[in-house]
N, C-alpha and C positions, 0 to 999 in steps of 0.2 A: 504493500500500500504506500510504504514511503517517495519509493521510485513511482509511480504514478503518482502522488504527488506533485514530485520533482518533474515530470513529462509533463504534466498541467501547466504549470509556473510559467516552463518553458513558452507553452503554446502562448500562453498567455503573452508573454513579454510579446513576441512575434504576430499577435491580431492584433493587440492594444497600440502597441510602439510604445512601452512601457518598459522602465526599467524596474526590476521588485528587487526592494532595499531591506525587507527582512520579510520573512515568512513562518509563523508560529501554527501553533495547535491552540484552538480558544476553547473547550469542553470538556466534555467530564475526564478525557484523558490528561488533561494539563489540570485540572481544577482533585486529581486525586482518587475520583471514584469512579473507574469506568470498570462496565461490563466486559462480558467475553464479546459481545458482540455491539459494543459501543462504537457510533459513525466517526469518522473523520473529520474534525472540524477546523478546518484550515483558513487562515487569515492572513493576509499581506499587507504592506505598504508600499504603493508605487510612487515613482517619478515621471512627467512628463517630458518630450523635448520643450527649453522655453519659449519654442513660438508659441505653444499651446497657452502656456501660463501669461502670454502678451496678446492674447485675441480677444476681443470682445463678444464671441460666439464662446465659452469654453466649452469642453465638454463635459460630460458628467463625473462627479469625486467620485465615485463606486465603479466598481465591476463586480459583478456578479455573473455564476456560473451554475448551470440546472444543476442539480443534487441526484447524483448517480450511482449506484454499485457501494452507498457508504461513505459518499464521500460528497463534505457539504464545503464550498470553498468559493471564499469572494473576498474584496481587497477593496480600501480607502487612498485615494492620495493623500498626496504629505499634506497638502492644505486643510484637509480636511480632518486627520491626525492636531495637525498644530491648533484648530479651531475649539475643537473638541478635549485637549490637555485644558486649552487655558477658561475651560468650562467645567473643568473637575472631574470629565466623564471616566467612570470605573473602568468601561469597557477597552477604552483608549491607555490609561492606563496596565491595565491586563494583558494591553498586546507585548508592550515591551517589560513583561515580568517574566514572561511563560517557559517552563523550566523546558518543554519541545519544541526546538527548532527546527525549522524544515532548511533552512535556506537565509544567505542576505547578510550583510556588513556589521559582526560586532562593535567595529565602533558607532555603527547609526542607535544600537540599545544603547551604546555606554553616555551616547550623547545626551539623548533625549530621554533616557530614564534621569540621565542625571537631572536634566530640566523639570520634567514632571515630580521630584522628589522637591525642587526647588520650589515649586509655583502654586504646584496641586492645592489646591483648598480643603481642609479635612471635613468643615459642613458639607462642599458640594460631597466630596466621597461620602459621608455617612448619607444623605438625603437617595444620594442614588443606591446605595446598597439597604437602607430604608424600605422606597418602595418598590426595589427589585423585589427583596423578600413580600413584602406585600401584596403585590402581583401575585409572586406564587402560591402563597397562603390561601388566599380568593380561588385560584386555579385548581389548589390541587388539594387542599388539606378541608375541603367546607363540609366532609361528613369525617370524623377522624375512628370513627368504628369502620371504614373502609376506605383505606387513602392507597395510593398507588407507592407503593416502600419505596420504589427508586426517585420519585419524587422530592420524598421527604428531602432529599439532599440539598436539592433544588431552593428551600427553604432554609434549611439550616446552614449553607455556607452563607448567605448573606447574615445571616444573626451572628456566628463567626466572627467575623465579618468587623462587624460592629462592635461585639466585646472588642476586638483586638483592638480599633482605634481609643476606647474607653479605659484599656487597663496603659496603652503607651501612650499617652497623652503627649510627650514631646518626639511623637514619630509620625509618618504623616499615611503612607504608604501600606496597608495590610498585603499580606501574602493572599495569593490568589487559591496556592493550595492549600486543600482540605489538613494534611496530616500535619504540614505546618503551622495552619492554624491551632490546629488542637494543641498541639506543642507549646506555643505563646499564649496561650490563653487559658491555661491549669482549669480546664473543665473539672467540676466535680464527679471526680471517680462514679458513682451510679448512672450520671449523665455517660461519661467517658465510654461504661464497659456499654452501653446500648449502641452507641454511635458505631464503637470499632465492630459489635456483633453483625452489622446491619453492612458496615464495608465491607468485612470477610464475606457475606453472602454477597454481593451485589458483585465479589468477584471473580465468583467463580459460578455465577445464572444467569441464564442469559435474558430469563422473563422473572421477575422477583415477585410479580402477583401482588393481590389488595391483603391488608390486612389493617387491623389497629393502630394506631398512632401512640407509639412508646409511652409510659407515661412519665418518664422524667426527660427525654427529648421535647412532649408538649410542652413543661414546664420551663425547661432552661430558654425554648424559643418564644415565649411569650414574654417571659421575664426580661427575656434581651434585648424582644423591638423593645418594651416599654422603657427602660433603661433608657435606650440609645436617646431618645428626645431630645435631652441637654444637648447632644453631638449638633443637629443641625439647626439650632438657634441661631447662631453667629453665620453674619454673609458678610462674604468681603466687600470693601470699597471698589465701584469700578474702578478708582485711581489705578487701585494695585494690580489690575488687569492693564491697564494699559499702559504703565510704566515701564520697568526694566525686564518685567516677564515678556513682555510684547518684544520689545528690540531684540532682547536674545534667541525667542522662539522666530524671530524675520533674518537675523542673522545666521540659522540653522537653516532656515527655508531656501536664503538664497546660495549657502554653502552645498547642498543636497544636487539644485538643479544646476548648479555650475559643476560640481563632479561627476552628472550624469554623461558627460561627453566622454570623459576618461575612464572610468570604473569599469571593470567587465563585470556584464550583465550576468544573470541567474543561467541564463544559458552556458555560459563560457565558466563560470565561476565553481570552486569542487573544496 
């Protein structure tokens, strides 16, 4: 699956006229809990050539590609990366966390995580991993004598999530992974032994079925959103979006498409 993958990337770079400057895994296999037969979930970041970025026609920040054979896979431009850091988004973040890489220029993570660790707003991150969990609570948990087990995960890394920024208060950044959250976050042991029971199965089944809603998973994930509240009170000043976060992230923007002439592409690259 990896080298299809890497043959997609490729195609890609060659329809788009794109160069992809880092290629992750964003799903349950980067997030910790995947199945025996958990999809593919693959995500980039491309470059344009700069006449594109100097047209008044542009074209679209995404690519997207149908979901085939397990395998779900679609990519952001850098602009559209840069817009979305300095709006705290998790998911933008996440890309340049992701312990699986497919492909793409260590130092374009080394640069830009370091930016995102610099800028990131810790309300925007708790608000987005707030009502991510939220979402899925609604989705997936609203009869809890018959919730879908794999789900639950769904729910409980964002509450995760949120302890994490609550107990490190001078950190900005939570781990994307499951095991490492649990790790920084001293779950209490009864909470602990349910969560790891539910991983051990989720990884070696490939259909985990409905059942019950643990009852001390219910309780540490209620307890957590309602916790978290204090986290997304405080909103930053636009000043501090548009100040020295902004020139560094325009200074990365135009470091990126002036090296796309020089860099070899994902095709050439090993």
């Amino acid at each position: 699956m990896v080298a299809a993958i890497e043959r997609r990337l490729q195609l890609i770079e060659a329809e788009h006229d794109v160069m992809i400057v880092w290629a992750i895994e964003s799903g349950s296999r980067a997030w910790g809990f995947p199945s025996p037969d958990s999809d593919y979930d693959c995500r980039f970041i491309y470059v344009r050539p700069l006449a594109h970025y100097l047209s008044v026609h542009p074209k679209r920040d995404v690519i997207e590609v149908p979901i085939e054979e397990g395998l779900d896979i679609n990519g952001w431009d850098l602009f559209k990366l840069a817009k979305l850091l300095l709006k705290g988004n998790g998911a933008a973040v996440e890309w340049l966390m992701s312990p699986i890489v497919y492909g793409g220029f260590e130092e374009f993570r080394r640069q830009w995580h370091a930016q995102a660790d610099r800028f990131v707003d810790r309300s925007a991150l708790a608000r987005h991993y707030y009502h991510l969990g939220q979402g899925q609570m609604a989705k997936h948990l609203v009869h809890p004598d018959a919730v879908s087990l794999k789900k639950i995960f769904y729910v409980l890394r964002p509450a995760l999530a949120l302890r994490w920024l609550r107990l490190h208060p001078d950190r900005k950044v939570p781990p994307m992974h499951l095991p490492t959250l649990l790790e920084q976050t001293a779950v209490p042991d009864p909470t602990l032994a349910e969560i790891s029971a539910l991983l051990a199965l989720k990884a070696v089944t490939r259909e985990m079925g409905e059942g019950s809603l643990p009852r001390q998973i219910s309780g540490f994930i209620q307890s957590e959103y309602e916790l978290s509240e204090p986290l997304m009170l405080h909103t930053r000043s636009d000043d501090a979006s548009e100040s020295s976060e902004v020139s560094a992230i325009d200074n990365l923007i135009s470091e990126w498409i002036s090296r796309r002439e020089t860099l070899q592409s994902f095709t050439r690259r090993t």
